[in-house]
C-alpha positions as CSV (number, residue, x, y, z in Angstrom):
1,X,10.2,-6.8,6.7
2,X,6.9,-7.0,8.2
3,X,6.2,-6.5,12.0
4,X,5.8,-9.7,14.3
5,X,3.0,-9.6,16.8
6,X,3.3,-11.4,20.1
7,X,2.4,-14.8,19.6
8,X,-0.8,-14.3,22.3
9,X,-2.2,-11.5,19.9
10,X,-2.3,-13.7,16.9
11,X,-3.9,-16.8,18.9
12,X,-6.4,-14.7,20.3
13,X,-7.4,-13.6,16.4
14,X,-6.9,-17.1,15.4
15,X,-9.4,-18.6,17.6
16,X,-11.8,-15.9,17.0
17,X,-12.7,-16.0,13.2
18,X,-14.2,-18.6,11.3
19,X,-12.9,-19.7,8.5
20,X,-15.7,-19.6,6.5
21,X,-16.1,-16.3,4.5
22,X,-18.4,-13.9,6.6
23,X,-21.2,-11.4,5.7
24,X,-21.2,-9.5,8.1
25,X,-18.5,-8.0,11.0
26,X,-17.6,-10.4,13.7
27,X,-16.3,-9.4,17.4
28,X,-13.3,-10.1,17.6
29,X,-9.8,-10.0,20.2
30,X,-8.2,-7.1,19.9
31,X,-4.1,-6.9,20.6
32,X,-3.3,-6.2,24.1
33,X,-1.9,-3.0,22.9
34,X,-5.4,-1.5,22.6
35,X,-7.6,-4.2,24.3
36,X,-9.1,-1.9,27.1
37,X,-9.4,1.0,24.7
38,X,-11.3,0.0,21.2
39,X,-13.4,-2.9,20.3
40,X,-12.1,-5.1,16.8
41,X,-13.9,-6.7,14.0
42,X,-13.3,-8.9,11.0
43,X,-14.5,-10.1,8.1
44,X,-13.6,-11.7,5.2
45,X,-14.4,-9.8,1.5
46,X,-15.7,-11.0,-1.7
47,X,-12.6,-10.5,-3.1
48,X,-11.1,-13.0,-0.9
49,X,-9.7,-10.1,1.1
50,X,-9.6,-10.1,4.9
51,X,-10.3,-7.2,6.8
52,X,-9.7,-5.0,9.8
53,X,-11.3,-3.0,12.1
54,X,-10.6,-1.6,15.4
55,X,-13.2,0.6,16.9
56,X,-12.2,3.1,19.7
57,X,-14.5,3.3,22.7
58,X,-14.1,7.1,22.7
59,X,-14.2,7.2,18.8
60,X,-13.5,10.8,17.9
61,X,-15.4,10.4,14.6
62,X,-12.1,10.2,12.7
63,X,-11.0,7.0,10.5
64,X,-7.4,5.7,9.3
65,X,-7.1,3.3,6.6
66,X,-4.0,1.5,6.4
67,X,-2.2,-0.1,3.5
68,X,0.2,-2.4,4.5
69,X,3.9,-3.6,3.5
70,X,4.9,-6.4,0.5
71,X,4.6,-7.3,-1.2
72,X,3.4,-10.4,0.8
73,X,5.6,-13.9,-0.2
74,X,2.5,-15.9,1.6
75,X,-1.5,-15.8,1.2
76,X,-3.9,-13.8,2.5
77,X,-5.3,-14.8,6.4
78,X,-7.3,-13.8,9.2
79,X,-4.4,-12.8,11.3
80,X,-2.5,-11.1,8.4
81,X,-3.3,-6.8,9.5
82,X,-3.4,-7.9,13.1
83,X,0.9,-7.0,12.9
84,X,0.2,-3.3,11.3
85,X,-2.9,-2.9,14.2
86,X,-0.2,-3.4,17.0
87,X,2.3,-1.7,15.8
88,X,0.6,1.3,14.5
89,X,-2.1,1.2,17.7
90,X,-0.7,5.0,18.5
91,X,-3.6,6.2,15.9
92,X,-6.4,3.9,18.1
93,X,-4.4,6.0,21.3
94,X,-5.3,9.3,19.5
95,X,-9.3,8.1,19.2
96,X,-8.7,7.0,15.7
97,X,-11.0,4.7,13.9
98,X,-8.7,2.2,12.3
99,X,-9.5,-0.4,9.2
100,X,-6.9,-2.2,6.7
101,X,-7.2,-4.9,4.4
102,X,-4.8,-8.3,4.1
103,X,-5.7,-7.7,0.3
104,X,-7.0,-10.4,-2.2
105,X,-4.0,-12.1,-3.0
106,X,-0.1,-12.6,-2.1
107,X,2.9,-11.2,-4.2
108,X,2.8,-8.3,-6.5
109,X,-0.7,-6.1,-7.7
110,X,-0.9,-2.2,-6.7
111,X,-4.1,-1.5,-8.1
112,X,-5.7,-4.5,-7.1
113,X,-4.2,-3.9,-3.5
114,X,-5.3,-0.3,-4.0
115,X,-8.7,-1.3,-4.5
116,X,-9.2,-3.7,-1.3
117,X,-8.0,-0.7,0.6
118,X,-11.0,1.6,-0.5
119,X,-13.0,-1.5,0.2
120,X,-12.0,-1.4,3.6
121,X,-12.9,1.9,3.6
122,X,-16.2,1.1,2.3
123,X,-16.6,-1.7,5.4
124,X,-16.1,0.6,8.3
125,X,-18.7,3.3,6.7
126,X,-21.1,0.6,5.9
127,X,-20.5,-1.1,9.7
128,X,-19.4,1.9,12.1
129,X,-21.2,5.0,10.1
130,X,-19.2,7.6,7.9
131,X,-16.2,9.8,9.5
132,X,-16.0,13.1,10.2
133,X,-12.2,13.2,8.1
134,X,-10.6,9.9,6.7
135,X,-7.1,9.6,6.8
136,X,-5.1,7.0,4.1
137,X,-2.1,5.8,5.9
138,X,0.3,3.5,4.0
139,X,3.6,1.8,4.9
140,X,6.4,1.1,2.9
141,X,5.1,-0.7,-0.4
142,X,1.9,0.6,0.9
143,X,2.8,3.9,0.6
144,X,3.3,2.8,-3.2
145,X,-0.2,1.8,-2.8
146,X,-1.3,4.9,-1.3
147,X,0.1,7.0,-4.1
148,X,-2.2,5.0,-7.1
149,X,-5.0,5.0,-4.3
150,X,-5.2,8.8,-3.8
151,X,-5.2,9.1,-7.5
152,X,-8.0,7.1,-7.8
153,X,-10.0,7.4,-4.8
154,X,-9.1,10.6,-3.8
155,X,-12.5,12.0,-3.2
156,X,-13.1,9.5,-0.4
157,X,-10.3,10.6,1.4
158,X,-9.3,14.2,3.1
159,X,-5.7,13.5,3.3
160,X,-2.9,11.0,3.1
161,X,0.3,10.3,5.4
162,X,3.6,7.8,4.6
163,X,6.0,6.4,6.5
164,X,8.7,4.8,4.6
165,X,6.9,5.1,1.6
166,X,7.5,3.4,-1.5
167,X,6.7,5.6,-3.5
168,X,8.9,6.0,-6.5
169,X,6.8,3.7,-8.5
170,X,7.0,0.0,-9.6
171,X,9.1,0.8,-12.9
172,X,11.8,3.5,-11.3
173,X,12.2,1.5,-7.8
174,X,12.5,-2.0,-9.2
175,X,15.2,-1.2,-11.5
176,X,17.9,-1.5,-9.3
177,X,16.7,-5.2,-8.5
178,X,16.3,-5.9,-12.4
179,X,20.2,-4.7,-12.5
180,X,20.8,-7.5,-9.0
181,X,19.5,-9.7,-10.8
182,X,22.1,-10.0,-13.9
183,X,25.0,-9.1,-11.3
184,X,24.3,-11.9,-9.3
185,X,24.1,-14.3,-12.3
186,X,27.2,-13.2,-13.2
187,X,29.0,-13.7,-10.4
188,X,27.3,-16.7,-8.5
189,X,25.6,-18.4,-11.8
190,X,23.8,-20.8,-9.9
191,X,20.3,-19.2,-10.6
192,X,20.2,-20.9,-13.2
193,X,23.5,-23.4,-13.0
194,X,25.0,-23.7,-16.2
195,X,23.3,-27.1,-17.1
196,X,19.9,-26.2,-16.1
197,X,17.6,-24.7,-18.3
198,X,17.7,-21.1,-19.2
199,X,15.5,-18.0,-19.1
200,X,15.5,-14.5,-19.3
201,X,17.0,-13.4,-16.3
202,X,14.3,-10.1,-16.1
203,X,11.3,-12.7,-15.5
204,X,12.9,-13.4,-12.1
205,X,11.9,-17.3,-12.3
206,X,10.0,-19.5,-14.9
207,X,6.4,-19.5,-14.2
208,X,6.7,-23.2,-13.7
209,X,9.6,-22.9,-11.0
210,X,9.0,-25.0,-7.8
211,X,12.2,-22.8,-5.6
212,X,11.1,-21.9,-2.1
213,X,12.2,-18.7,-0.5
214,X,14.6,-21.8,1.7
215,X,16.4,-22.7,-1.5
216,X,16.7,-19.2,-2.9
217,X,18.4,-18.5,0.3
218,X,20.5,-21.5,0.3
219,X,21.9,-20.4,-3.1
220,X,22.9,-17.1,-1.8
221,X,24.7,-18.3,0.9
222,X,26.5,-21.0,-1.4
223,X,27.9,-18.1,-3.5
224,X,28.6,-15.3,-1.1
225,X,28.3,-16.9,2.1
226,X,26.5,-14.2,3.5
227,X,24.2,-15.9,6.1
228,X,27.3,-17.2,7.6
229,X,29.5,-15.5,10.2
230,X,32.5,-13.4,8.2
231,X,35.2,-16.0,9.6
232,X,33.4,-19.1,8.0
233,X,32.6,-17.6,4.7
234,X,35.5,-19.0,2.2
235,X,38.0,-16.7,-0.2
236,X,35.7,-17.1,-3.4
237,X,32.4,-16.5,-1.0
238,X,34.1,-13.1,-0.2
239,X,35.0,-11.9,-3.1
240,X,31.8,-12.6,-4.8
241,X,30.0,-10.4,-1.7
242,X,32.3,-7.7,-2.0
243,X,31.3,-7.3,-5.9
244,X,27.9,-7.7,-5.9
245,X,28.0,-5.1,-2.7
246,X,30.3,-3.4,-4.4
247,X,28.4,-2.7,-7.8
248,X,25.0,-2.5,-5.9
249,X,25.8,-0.1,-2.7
250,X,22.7,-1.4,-0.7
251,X,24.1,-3.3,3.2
252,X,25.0,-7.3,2.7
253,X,22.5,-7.9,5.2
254,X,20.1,-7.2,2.7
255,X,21.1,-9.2,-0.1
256,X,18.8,-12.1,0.2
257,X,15.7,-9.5,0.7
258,X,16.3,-7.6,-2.6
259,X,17.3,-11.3,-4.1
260,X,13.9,-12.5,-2.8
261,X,12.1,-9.6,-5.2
262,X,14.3,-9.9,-8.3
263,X,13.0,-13.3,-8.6
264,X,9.8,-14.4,-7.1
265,X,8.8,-10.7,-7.2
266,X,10.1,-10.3,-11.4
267,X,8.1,-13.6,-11.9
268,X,4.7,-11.9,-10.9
269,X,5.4,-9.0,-12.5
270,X,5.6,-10.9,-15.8
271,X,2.6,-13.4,-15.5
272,X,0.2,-10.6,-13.9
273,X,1.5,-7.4,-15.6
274,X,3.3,-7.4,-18.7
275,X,2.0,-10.3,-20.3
276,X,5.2,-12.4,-19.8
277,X,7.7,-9.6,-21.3
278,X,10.1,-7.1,-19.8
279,X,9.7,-3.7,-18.3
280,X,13.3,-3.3,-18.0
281,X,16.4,-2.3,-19.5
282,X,20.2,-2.6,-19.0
283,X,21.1,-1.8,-22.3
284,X,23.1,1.3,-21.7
285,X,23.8,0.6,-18.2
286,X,27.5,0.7,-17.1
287,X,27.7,-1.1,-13.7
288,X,30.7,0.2,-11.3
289,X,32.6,-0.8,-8.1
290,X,33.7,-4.5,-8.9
291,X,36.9,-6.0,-8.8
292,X,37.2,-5.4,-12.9
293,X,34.4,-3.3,-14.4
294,X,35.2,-3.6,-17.8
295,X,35.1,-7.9,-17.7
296,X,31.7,-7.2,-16.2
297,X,29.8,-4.7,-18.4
298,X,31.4,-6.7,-21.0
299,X,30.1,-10.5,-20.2
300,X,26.5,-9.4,-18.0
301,X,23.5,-10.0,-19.5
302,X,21.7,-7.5,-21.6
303,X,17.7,-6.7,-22.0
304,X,15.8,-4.1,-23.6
305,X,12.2,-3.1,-22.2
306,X,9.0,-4.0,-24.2
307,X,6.9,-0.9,-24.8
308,X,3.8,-2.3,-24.0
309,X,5.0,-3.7,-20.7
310,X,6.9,-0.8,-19.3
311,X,3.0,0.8,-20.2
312,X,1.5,-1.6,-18.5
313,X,3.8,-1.8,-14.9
314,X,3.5,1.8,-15.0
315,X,0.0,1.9,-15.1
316,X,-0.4,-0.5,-12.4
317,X,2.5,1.1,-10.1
318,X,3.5,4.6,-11.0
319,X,1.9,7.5,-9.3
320,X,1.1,10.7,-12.0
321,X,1.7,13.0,-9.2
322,X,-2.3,14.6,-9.2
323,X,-3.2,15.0,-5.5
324,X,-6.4,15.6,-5.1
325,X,-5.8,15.8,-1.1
326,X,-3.1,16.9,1.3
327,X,-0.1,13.9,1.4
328,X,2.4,14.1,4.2
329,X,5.4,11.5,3.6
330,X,7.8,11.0,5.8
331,X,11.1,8.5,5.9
332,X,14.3,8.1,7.3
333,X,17.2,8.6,5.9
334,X,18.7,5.5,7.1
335,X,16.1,3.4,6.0
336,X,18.5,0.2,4.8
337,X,15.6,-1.3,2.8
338,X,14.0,1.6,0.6
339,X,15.9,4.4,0.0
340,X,15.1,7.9,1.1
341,X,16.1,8.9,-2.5
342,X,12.5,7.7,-3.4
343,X,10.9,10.8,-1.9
344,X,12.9,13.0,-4.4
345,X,11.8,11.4,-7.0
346,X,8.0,11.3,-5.9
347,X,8.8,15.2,-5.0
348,X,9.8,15.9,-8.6
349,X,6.6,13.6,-9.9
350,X,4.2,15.8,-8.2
351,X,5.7,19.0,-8.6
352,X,5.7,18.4,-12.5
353,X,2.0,17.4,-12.2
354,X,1.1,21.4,-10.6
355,X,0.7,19.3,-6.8
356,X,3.5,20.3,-5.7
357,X,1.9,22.8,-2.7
358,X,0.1,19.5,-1.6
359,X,2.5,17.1,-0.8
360,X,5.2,17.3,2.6
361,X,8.3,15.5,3.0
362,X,9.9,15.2,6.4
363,X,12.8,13.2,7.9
364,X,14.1,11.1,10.3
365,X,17.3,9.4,11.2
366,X,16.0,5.9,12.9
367,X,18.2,3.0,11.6
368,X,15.2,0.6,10.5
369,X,12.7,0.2,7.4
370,X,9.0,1.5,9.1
371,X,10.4,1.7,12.7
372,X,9.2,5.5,13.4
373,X,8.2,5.9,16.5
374,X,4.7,6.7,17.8
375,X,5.4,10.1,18.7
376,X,7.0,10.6,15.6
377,X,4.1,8.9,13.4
378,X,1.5,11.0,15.9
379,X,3.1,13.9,15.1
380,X,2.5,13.2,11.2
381,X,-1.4,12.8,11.7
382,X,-1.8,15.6,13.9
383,X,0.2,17.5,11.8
384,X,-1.6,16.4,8.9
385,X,-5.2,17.2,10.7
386,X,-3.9,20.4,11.3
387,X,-3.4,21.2,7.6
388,X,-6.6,19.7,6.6
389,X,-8.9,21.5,9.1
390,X,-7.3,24.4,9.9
391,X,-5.3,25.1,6.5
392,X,-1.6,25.2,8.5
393,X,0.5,23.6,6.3
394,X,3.2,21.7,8.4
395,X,6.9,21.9,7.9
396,X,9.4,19.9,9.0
397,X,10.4,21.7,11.7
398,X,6.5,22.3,13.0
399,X,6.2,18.4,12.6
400,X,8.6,18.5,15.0
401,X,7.6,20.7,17.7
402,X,4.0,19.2,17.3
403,X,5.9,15.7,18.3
404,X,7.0,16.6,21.5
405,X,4.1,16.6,23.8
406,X,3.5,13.3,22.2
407,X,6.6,11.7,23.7
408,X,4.7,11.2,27.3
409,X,1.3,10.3,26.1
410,X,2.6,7.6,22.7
411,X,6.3,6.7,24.1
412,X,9.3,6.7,21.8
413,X,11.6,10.0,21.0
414,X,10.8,12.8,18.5
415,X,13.9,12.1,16.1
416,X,12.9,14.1,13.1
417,X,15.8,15.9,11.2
418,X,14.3,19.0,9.9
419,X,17.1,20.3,8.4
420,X,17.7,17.0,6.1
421,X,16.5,17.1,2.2
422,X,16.8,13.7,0.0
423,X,19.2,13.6,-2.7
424,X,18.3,12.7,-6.6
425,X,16.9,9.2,-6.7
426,X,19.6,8.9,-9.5
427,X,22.4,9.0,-7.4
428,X,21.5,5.9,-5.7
429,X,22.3,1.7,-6.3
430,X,24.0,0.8,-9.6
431,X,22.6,3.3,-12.1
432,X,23.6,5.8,-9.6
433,X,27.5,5.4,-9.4
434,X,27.2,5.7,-13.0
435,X,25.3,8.7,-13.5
436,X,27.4,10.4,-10.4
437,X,30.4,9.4,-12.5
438,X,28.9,11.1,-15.3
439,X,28.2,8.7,-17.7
């Protein structure tokens, strides 16, 4: 989920920007957050992209570029990075130059999204003058971002920092959804009803489709019931939950989240990526934890992957692991949105690329996707600056001691869990209760 600015914040942008495409920087209202400490800019790219900038008025010389969450189910605006500028303001706090882009276009594209971050890099060079150290910083699906954009624009960057990465890559961290998507037919088989017309159920939606994210939602909840309160939800509606839940092992609450990628999400995938074919497979898949397995793996629905397509989604969402720069990634391991297991599997990417001496993981333990808190992300850029200018690689448990100070000056607590490693990405979601079966 993406952070939700105070309504006076995103007003204040509003009324500020023109709507016509602009050549060069204009003034704008910055978030009350950091109002009487930096000075902020838009503009609006060739690409179509809008960007960012918030200007400290003590600027230590130092820039962050952000890459935000998504993908994004609405387009691009004004207003759209004015969310990630509040609620990461703790790097303006520090004297941090800050820039991000709203990227060209909604929905799903990590290179192109990859690309409009280095070009907001390139706007706050060409506007503010080139910093001393530039710092990538992506959240959640942009930390998936982040990954491809230090692999390619590495050399305009000194080091890279995560929270709640997504960074196991397009191919490896939408499978589970692919695999939601055919239990969920199975079960509810209202997407599409029986007398509709039918389509492979790893494109998501038909490219023609007219369902709003409203509908989608109201089809969940007329099979499982699960925007409803437990008492109101009917016998069928329960057992439905419990084995799609069941087989899936993510919380109900996020249900019509994932549900929200393996459709609109799957659809973009296939009209922008893989030339309308599939990058998954369930073929040897043998899903666990319903009510009768065996009816299940016998009657779900079945796809193979398309060479050329898994080749393609890969190459437009799967880091190689070469870092060219320092990456510090951190996550908690209660994130309910995207699993901590992703780090192990970026771990073992890099490693097996010779990077493995450039890339620390760290851990926390707060209950929400991206809700570190400012201490906690302070802690990871200092920590980070530390390793890039002075050569002290941080470890979990200096990340930790270099939070603490921060506490009085950012806010929040230091709740890092040093002493926490991720499991095998394998032994998460469906795929995962049957490789920890042993099958």
């Amino acid at each position: 989920m993406r952070y939700v600015a105070p309504l006076s914040a995103l007003a204040a942008l509003t009324a500020a920007v023109p709507a016509s495409a602009q050549d060069k920087p204009a003034t704008i209202a910055c978030p009350a957050e950091i109002a009487t400490i930096a000075t902020c800019y838009s503009a609006k790219h060739p690409s179509g992209a809008y960007l960012l900038a918030a200007v400290p008025k003590d600027w230590n010389g130092n820039l962050v570029v952000f890459a935000h969450g998504g993908p994004s189910v609405v387009p691009p605006a004004a207003t759209t990075s004015v969310n990630d500028l509040t609620k990461y303001s703790f790097a303006l706090k520090l004297g941090y130059g800050w820039v991000a882009s709203s990227y060209r276009h909604e929905g799903y594209g990590v290179a192109d999204a990859a690309e409009d971050t280095e070009h907001a890099r390139q706007f706050y060079v060409a506007n503010f003058g080139k910093p001393k150290r530039t710092i990538m910083h992506g959240a959640s699906w942009g930390g998936l971002i982040g990954t491809m954009l230090v692999e390619t624009y590495g050399a305009n960057f000194d080091g890279a920092m995560f929270n709640s990465g997504f960074v196991a890559g397009s191919p490896v961290g939408y499978e589970f959804r692919a695999d939601l998507r055919v239990v969920y037919q199975y079960y509810c088989k209202n997407l599409p009803r029986p007398g509709e017309p039918q389509y492979p159920l790893w494109r998501g939606l038909p490219a023609d489709a007219k369902l709003t994210l409203k509908q989608l939602e109201g089809l969940i909840d007329e099979c499982t019931g699960v925007l409803k309160p437990v008492a109101q939800r009917t016998d069928e509606q329960k057992a439905n939950l419990a084995n799609i839940i069941g087989v899936m092992r993510f919380p109900e609450n996020l249900l019509a989240r994932h549900m929200q990628a393996s459709t609109f999400l799957f659809r973009e995938i296939a009209e922008r990526t893989t030339n309308g074919k599939s990058a998954f497979s369930n073929m040897n898949v043998r899903y666990r934890g319903s009510s009768n397995d065996e009816e299940l793996n016998k009657s779900i629905v079945r796809f193979e992957a398309d060479p050329a397509a898994l080749a393609a989604l890969r190459a437009d969402g799967e880091a190689k692991g070469t870092l060219p720069i320092p990456v510090l990634s951190i996550h908690s391991y209660r994130d309910p949105q995207v699993a901590v297991e992703v780090q192990s599997h970026y771990r073992e990417v890099v490693r097996a690329a010779g990077a493995g001496d450039r890339l620390v993981q760290a851990y926390t333990d707060e209950p929400g996707h991206t809700q570190q808190s400012p201490a906690v992300l302070g802690a990871e850029l200092q920590s980070l600056m530390a390793w890039i200018e002075k050569g002290a690689k941080p470890t979990p448990q200096s990340i930790q001691v270099t939070c603490e100070p921060l506490v009085a000056t950012l806010g929040g607590q230091c709740n890092y869990k040093p002493e926490y490693e991720a499991k095998p990405y394998n032994t998460r979601y469906a795929r995962g209760a049957q490789q920890a079966a042993g099958r």
